[in-house]
N, C-alpha and C positions, 0 to 999 in steps of 0.2 A: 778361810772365811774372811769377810771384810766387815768391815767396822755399822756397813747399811745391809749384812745380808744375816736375817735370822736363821734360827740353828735351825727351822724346817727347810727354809731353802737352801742351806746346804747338806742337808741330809738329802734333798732332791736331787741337788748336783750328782752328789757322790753315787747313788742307785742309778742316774741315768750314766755316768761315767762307768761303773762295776756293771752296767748291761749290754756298755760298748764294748767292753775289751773280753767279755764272755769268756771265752775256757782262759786267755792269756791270763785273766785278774784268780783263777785257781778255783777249786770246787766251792760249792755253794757256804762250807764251814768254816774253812778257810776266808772265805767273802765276810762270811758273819764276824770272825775274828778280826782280820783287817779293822771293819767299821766299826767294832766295839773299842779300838785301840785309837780309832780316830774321832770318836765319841769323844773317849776321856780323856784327850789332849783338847779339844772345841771346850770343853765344859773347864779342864785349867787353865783354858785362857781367859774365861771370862768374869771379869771384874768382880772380888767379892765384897759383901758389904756385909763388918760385922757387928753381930745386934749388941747392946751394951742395955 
């Protein structure tokens, strides 16, 4: 993801990317898992702000 692309538009990337490579990217749960894992690395990288 880049610094101008929000997390919808790479969560679009990534389902038009996982529709490309169809059976190579592995069964649909396998998909699920993938982008769960690539979820929670998008959301640790992004900047936290703690409330005080």
């Amino acid at each position: 993801q880049t610094s101008t692309e929000t997390s919808t538009e790479f969560m679009q990337c990534f389902l038009r990317l996982a529709g490309f490579l169809g059976a190579a990217a592995g069964t649909e749960e396998e998909q699920a898992k993938n982008f769960q894992w690539g979820l929670l690395l998008l959301l640790h990288a992004l900047p936290r702000h703690p409330r005080y």
